[in-house]
N, C-alpha and C positions, 0 to 999 in steps of 0.2 A: 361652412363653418358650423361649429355647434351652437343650438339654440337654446341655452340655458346660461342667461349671465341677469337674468333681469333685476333690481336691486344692487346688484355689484357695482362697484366705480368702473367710469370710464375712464380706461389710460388712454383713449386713440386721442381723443378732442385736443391732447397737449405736445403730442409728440413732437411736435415743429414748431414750438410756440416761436422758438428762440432764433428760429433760422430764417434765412433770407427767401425761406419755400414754404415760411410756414402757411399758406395759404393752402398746400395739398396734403391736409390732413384730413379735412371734410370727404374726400371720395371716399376713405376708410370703410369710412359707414356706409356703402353703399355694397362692399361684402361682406360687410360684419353683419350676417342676417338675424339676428335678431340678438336677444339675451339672454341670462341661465334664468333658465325657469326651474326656482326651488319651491316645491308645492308644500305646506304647510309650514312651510320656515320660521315664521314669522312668530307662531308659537313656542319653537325651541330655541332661539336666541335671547340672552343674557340684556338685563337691561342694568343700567347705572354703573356699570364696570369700564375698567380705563384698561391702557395698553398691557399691564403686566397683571392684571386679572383674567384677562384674555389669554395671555400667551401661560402662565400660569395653569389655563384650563386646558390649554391647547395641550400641553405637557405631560396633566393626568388624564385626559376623556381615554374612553375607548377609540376602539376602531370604527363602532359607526359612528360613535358623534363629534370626534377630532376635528372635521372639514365643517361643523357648522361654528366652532369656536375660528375658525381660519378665517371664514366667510366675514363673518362678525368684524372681525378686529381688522380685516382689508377696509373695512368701509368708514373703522372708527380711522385709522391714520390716512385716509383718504381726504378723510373732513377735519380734522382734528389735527393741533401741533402740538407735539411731545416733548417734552425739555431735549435740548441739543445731547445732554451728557447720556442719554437713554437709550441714544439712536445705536452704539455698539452692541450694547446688551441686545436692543431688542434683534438687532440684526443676525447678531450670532446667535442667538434660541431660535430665531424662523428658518434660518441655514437647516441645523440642528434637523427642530421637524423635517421640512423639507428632503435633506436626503436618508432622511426615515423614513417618512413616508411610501405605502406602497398605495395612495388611493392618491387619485388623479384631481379630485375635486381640493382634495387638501391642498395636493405640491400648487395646483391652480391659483388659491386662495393667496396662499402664500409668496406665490411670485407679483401677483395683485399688490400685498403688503408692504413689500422690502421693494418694490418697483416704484412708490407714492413718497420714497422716503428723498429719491433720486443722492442716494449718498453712494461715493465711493465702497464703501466696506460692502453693499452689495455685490458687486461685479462680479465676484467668485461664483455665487449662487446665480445670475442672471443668467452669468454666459455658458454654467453648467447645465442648465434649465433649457439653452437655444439644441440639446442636445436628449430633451425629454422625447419621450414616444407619446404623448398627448398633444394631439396639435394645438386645444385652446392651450394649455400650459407655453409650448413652444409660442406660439402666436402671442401672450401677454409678456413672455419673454423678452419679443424682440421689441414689443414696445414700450415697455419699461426700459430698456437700452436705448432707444431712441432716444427716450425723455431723457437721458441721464444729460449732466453737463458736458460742453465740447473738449476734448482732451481724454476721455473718459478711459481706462482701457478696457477695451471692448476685443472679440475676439471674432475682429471682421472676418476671417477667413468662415467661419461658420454660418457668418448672414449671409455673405456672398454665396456660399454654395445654395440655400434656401434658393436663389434665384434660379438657381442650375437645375435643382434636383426635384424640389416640391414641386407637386402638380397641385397645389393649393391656391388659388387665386391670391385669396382674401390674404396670406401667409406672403406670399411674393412680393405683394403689396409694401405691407407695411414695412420687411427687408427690407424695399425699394426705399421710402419714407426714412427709414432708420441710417441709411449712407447718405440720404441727402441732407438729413437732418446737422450732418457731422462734418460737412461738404468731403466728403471720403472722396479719394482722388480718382478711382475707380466705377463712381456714380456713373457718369458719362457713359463710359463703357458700357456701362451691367444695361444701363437702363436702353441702348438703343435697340438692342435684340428686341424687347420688349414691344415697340412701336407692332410689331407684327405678331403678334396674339391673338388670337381668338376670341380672349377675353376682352369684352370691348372696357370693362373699367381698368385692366390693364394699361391697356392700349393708354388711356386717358388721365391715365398718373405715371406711365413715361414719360409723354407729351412733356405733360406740365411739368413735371421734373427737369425736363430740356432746355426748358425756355430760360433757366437759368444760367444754360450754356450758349443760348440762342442758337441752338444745331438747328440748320434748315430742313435735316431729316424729321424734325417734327413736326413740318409745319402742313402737311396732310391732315392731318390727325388734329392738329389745332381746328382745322377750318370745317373738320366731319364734327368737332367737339361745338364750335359755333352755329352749326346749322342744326342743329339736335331740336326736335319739337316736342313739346309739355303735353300731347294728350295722345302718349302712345300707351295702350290699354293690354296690352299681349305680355303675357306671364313669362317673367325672367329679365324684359327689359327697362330700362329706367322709368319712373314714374317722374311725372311733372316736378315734386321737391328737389326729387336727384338732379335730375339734367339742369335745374338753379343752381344747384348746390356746387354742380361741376363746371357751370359755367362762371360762376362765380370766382370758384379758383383761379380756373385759367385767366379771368381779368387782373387779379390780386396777384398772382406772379408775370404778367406781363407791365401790371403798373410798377411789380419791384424792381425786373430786369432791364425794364426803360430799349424794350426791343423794338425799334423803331419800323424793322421791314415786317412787323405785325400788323404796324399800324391798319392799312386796309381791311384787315378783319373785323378788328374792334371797329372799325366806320361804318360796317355792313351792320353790324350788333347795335350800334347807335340807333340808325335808320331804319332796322326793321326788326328788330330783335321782338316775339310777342309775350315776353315779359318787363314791366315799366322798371324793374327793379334792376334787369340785366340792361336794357336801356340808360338807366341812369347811372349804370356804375361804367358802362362804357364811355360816358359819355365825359366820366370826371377823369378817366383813362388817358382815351387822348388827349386831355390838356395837357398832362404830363409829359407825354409823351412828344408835342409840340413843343416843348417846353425845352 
């Protein structure tokens, strides 16, 4: 993925807030390698200006400096709520830019924008955007769609090819995220191919994705995700945070799915797991799960 988002809002942390999976949005972060790194930024952004001062600028700048008023005002409705009545306006001016736009960091900014707003009147722009030639564009794309409410329409047929066609991990991913998000009837399907990937965080966000189906074809890959150790030092593969972060998931959607032929795994993670924190979260697991 590309390495320049840094400062910019994070749309992964919410994508599942709402869903019965939201516990695999944290693997996200584990191919979202890092953030946009905008080098002196910090001096050409606008201070004390609201949503339609920004968009305002966004309107008349030039061509090189349209994407740092984009940048700007992602972060101000990111953080900030706008009066309800303002949300058409402002939506239909970022469309506007957007398919004017011919710089990538702009249409970028902008799908960030109208993706924080999670309102209907985007989806035109969102699902036009799952068809950008910029992969971070494409990629906050579909998580901005994730995020969006269930019923939303969305133009699955588009995310589901992402799983077919990208050779993007990090891209595949959140695809994958974004139909489970929406419990799309198709998840199941898309995501079992997956188990057999290369990519081992692939691998590790079908799994989890599964367990909501309680498909026993994932239960390989559940138990290679529970044996995983915190002091592997070789470039490219999880560090100690990650392999919490993912083992954590996988607790958080087996406490949701109440899988009870797990149960044995999660008792090995009780007993020996050498983290106190994956110890303890297994441990309040199985009660459940007894239960």
């Amino acid at each position: 993925m590309s390495a320049e988002n840094e400062g910019s809002p994070s749309p992964t942390k919410k994508i599942l807030e709402s869903s019965p999976l939201s516990g695999i949005a944290v693997p996200i972060a584990i191919v979202l390698v890092g953030a946009f790194i905008i080098f002196g930024v910090t001096k050409m952004l606008s201070s004390g200006k609201d949503h339609r001062d920004l968009i305002e600028e966004m309107n008349s700048k030039t061509f090189g400096n349209r994407w740092v008023a984009a940048y700007e005002l992602s972060k101000f409705l990111a953080s900030s709520k706008i009066p309800k009545d303002d949300i058409p306006w402002v939506i239909e001016n970022l469309s506007k830019v957007y398919y004017e736009s011919v710089d990538a960091r702009t249409r970028n900014f902008v799908v960030l924008a109208v993706g924080s707003l999670k309102d209907p009147l985007a989806l035109p722009v969102l699902n036009k955007a799952l068809e950008d030639q910029d992969p971070q564009v494409k990629f906050n794309a579909v998580v901005s769609l994730g995020n969006t409410p269930k019923g939303a329409v969305i133009n699955w047929d588009k995310v589901e090819a992402l799983l077919q066609q990208e050779e993007d991990p990090g891209l595949k991913q959140v695809a994958l995220f974004a139909l489970a998000s929406h419990e799309h009837p198709k998840t199941e399907e898309l995501a079992l191919p997956l188990l057999n990937s290369s990519e081992k965080t692939l691998r590790y966000a079908a799994a989890t994705v599964l367990i909501h189906y309680k498909n026993q074809n994932a239960l390989p890959i559940i138990q290679e995700i529970a044996s995983l150790g915190y002091d592997n030092r070789t470039p490219g593969e999880l560090n100690g945070a990650q392999v919490e972060g993912v083992k954590t998931n996988l607790l958080e959607n087996i406490e949701k799915s109440r899988w009870n032929e797990v149960a044995g795994i999660v008792e090995k993670m009780e007993s020996s797991d050498g983290n106190v924190r994956i110890q303890t979260k297994a441990k309040l697991v199985l009660k459940v799960l007894k239960n």
